[in-house]
MARVOSE-47628 format. One record per residue (C-alpha): residue number from 1; residue in one letter; x, y, z. Coordinates in nm, 2 decimals, always signed. Layout:
<rs>
NUM	a	X	Y	Z
...
</rs>
This chain:
<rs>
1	x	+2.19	+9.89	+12.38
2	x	+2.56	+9.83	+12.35
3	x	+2.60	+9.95	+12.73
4	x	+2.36	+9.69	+12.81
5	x	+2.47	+9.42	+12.60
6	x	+2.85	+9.50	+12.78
7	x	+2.69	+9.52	+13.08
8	x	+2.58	+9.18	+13.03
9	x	+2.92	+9.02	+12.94
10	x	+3.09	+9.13	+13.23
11	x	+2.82	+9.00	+13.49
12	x	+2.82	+8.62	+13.30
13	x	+3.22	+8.68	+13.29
14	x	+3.19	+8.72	+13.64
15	x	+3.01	+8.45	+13.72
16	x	+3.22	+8.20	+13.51
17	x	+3.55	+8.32	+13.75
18	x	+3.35	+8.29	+14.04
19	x	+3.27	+7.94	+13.92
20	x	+3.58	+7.85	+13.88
21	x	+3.72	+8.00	+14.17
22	x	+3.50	+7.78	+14.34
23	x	+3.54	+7.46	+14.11
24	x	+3.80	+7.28	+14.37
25	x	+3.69	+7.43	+14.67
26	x	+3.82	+7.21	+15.00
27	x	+3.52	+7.06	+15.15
28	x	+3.71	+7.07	+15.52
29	x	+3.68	+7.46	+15.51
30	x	+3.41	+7.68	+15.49
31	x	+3.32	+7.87	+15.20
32	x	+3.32	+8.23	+15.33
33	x	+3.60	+8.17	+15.61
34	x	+3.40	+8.29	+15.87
35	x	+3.36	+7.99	+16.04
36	x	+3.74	+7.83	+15.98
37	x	+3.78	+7.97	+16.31
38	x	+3.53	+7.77	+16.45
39	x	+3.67	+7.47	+16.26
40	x	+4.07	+7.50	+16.38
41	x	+3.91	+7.55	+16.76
42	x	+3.78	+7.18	+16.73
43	x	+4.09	+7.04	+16.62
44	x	+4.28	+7.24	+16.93
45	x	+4.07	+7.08	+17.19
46	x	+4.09	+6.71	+17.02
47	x	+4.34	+6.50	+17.19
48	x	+4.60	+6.46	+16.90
49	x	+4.73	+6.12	+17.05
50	x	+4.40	+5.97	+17.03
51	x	+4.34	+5.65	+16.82
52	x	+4.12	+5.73	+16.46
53	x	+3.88	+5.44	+16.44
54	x	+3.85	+5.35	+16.09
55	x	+4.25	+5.35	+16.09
56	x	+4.24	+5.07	+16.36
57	x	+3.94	+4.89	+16.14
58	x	+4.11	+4.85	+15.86
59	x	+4.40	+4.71	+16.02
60	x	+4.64	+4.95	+15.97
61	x	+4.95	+4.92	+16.20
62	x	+5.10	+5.18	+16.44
63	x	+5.39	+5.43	+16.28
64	x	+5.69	+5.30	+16.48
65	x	+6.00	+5.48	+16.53
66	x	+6.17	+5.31	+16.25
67	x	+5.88	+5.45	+16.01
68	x	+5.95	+5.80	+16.14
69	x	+5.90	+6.01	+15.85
70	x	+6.12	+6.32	+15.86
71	x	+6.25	+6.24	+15.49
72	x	+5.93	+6.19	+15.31
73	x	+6.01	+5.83	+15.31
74	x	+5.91	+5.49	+15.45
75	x	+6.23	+5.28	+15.63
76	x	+6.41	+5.09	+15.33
77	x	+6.55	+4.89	+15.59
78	x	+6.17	+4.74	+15.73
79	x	+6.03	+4.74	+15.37
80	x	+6.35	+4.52	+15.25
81	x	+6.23	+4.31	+15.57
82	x	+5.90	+4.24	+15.42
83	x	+6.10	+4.17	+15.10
84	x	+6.30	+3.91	+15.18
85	x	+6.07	+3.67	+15.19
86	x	+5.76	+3.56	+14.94
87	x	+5.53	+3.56	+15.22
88	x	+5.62	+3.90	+15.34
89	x	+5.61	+4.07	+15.00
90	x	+5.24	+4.20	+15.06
91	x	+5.20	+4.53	+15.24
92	x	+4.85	+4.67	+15.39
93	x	+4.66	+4.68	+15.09
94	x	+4.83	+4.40	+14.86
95	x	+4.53	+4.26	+14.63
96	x	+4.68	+3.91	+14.53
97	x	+4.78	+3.66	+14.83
98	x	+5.04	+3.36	+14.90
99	x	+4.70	+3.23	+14.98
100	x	+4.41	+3.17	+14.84
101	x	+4.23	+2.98	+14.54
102	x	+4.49	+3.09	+14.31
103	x	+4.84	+2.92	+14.37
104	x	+5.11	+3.17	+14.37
105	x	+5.42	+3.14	+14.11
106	x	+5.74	+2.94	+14.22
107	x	+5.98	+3.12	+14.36
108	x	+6.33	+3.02	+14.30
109	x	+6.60	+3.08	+14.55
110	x	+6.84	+3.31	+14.26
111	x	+6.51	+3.49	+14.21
112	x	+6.52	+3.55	+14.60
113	x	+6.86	+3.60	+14.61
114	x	+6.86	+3.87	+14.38
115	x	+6.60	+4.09	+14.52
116	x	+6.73	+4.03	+14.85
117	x	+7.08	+4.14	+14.71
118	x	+6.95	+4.48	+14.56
119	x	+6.79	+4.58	+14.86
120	x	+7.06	+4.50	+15.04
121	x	+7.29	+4.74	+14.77
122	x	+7.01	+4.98	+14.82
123	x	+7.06	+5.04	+15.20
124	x	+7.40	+5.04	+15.20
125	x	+7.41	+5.34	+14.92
126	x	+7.54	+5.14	+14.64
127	x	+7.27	+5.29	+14.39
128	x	+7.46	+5.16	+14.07
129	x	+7.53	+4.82	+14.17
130	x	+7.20	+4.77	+14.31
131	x	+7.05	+4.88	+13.98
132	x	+7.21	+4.59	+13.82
133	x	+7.06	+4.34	+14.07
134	x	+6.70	+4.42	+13.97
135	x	+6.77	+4.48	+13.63
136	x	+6.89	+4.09	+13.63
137	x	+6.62	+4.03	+13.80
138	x	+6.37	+4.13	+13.56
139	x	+6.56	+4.01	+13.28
140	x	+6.56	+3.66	+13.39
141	x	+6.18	+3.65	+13.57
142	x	+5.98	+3.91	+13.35
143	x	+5.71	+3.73	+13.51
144	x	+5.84	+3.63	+13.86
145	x	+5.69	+3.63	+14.18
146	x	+5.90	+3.94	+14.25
147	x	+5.89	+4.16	+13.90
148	x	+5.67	+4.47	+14.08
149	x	+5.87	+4.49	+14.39
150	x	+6.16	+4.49	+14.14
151	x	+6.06	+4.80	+13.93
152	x	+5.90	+4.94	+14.22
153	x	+6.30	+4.93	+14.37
154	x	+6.44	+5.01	+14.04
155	x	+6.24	+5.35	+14.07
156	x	+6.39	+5.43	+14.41
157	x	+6.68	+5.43	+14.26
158	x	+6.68	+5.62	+13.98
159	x	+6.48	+5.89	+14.17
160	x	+6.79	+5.88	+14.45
161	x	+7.00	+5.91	+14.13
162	x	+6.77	+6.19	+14.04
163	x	+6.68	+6.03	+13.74
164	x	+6.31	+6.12	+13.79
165	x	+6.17	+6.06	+13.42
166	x	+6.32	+5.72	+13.45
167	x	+6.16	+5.69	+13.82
168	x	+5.88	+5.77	+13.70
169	x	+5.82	+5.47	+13.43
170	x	+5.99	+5.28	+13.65
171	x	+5.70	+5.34	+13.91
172	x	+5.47	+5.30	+13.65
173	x	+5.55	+4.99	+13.54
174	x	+5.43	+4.87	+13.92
175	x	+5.06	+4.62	+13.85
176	x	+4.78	+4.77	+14.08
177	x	+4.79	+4.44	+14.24
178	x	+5.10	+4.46	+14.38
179	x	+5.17	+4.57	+14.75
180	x	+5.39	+4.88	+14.62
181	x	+5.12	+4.99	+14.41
182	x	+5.03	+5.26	+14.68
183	x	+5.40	+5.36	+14.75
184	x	+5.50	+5.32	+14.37
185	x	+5.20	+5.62	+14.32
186	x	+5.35	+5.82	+14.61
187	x	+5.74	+5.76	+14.48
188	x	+5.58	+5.92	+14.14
189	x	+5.47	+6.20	+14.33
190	x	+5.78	+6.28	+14.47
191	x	+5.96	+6.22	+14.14
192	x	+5.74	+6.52	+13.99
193	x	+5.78	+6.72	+14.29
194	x	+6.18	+6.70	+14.29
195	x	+6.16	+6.75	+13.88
196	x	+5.92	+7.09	+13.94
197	x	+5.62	+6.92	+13.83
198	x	+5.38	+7.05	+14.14
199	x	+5.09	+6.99	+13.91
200	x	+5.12	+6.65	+13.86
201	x	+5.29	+6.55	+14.21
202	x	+4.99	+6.71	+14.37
203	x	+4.75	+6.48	+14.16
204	x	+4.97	+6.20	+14.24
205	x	+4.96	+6.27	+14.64
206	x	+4.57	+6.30	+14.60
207	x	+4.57	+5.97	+14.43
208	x	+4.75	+5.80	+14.74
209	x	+4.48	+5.98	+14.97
210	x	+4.16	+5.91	+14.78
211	x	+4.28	+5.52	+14.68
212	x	+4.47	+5.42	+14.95
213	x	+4.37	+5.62	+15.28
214	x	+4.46	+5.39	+15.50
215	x	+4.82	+5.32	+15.35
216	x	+5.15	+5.43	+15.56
217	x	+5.23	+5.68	+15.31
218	x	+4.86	+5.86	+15.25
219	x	+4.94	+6.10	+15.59
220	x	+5.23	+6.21	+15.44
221	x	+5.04	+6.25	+15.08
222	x	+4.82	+6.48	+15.26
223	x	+5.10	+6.68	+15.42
224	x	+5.29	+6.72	+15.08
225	x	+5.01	+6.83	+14.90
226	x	+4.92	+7.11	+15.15
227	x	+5.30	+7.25	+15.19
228	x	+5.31	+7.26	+14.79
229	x	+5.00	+7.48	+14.79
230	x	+5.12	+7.67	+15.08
231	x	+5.42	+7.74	+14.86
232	x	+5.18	+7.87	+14.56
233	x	+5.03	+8.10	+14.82
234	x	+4.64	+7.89	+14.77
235	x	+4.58	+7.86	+15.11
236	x	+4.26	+7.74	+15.19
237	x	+4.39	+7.42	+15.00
238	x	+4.69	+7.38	+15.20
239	x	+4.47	+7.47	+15.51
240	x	+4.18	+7.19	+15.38
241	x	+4.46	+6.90	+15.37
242	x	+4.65	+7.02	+15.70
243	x	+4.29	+6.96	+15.86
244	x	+4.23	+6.63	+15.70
245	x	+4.52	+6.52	+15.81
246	x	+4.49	+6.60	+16.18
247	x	+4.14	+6.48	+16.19
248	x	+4.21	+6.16	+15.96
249	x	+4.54	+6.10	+16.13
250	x	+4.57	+6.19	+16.46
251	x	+4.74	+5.93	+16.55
252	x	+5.00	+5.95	+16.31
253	x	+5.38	+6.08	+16.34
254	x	+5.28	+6.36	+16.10
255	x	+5.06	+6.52	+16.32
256	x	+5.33	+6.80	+16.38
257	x	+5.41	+6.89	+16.10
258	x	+5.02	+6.94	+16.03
259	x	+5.01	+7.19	+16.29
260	x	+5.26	+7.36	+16.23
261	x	+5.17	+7.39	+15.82
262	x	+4.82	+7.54	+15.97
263	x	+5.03	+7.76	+16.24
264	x	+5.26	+7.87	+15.89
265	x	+4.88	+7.92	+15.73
266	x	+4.75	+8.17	+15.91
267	x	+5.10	+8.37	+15.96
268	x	+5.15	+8.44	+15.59
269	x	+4.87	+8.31	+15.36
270	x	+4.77	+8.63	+15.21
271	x	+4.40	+8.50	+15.22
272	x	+4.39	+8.34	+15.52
273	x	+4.57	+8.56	+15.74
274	x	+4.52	+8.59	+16.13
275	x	+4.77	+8.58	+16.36
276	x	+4.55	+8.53	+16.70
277	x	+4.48	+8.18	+16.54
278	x	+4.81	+8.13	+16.43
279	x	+4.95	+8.19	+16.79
280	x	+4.69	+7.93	+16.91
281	x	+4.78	+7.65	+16.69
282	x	+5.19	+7.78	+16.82
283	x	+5.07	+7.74	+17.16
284	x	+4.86	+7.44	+17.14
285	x	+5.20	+7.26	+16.95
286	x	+5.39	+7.35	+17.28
287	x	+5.18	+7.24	+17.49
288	x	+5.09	+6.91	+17.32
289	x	+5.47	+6.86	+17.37
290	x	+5.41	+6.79	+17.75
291	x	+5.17	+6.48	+17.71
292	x	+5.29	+6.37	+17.38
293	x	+5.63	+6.32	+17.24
294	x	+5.57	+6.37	+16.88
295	x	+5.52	+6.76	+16.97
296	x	+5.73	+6.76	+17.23
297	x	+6.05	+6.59	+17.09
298	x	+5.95	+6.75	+16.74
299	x	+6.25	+6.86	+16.53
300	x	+5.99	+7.10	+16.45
301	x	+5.96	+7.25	+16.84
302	x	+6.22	+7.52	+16.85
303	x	+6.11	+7.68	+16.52
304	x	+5.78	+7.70	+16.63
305	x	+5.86	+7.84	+16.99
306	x	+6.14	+8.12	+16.77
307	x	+5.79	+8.19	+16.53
308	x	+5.59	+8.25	+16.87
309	x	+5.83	+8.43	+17.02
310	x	+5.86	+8.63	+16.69
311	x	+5.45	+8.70	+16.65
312	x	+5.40	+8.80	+17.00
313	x	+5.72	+9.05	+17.03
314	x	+5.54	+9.22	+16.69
315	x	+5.20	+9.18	+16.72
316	x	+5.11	+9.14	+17.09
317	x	+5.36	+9.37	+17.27
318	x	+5.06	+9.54	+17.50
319	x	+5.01	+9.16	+17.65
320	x	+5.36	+9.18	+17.78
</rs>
């Protein structure tokens, strides 16, 4: 009876792990792994230039080479662009309009002025004296036409001063009508992931993808969120949002660094491990380079060519 009664325990133990285990499964990749293959061979014989149709729907602009990404970070100098004046202040998914039924709140020129100042501070490294701009500027117009772009650049500033607690509320503080809501969610993201915080700067990144997918910065959500999990060794989650990301946004300046996360994938991940597949996303990166610029001047390129070389001097000698 007591064997039976053990017996018992361990199967419905068993079954609460396996439930679990399975709780946040990625919906990109298959269950079993036996047909991821399957799965990474579609993306390699995709054309990663080509244009992703509810991207262009939606109205979402072209990455341009001042939006190149290789710091995590949108251009301060284009965003302070759209900044500096009040009809420019909404980005891509900005709720509340210049236009419209509602009339929008006077702007005054010193209100203007000030933002325009910080920024200005901001991209010219002066973190401290920049700080005092905004924080005048929400002083004097708690409820001015520019109060979220101000705490929205009041948190870039504390997280370049790595200050990320105060980055944080400051990012916080942002209204979810205001154009730097998305960004103000990504910024916190960061701020978690720079403090150690991968738990909640991965639910932060997700936040950007699932609201905002057609924002500038949800790509590089996507991208953050799979190199964190690649780092705590889960890799059919890092796997699920390098895939994503190459089939939600091929036409972004990311798409590199996606394959080369899935290339990374299947070299180490304990789970995932097959190095005949990572050699094909290797090879597929070079020769993507010859049709399409964001492979082929990648400052990703020669480390994936030094990893090829590496996998098929160990593991593929007979070929040679």
């Amino acid at each position: 009876m007591i064997a039976t009664v053990l017996l018992f325990s361990l199967w419905a133990w068993a079954g609460i792990l396996r439930a679990r285990a399975t709780e946040h499964e990625p919906d990109l990749i298959a269950q079993d792994y036996s047909k991821t293959e399957e799965i990474i061979n579609e993306i390699l014989t995709e054309t990663p230039g080509g244009n992703t149709p509810d991207m262009k729907k939606a109205g979402q602009p072209d990455d341009s080479a001042a939006e190149k990404r290789k710091g995590g970070a949108t251009n301060d100098s284009a965003t302070a662009e759209k900044k500096a004046a009040p009809a420019s202040t909404s980005g891509p998914e900005k709720k509340n309009s210049t236009s419209g039924e509602k009339s929008s709140p006077t702007v005054t020129s010193e209100e203007a002025v000030l933002l325009k100042t910080g920024i200005d501070f901001f991209n010219s490294g002066l973190y401290e004296h920049s700080l005092k701009k905004f924080q005048e500027l929400v002083t004097k117009y708690p409820q001015g036409t520019f109060k979220d772009s101000a705490r929205f650049w009041l948190g870039k500033i504390q997280l370049r001063l790595y200050r990320y607690d105060d980055a944080i509320k400051e990012f916080s503080a942002v209204s979810p009508d205001s154009g730097d809501y998305p960004a103000s969610i990504y910024y916190s993201g960061e701020s978690c992931q720079m403090k150690g915080d991968q738990i909640s700067s991965i639910e932060y990144y997700q936040r950007v993808y699932a609201q905002f997918p057609v924002h500038e910065l949800a790509d590089k959500a996507l991208l953050n969120i799979g190199r964190l999990y690649m780092n705590q060794k889960k890799g059919p989650q890092a796997l699920d949002s390098a895939v994503k990301l190459v089939k939600n946004y091929k036409d972004r300046d990311t798409v590199d660094d996606a394959y080369y996360l899935m290339g990374n994938i299947y070299e180490k991940d304990p789970l995932l491990k097959d190095i005949e597949i990572a050699r094909k996303i290797y090879r597929q990166f070079i020769k993507n380079g010859s049709t399409d610029d964001r492979f082929g001047k990648s400052p990703l390129k020669k480390r994936v060519q030094e990893d090829l070389a590496r996998i098929e001097k160990m593991y593929f000698k007979m070929e040679q």
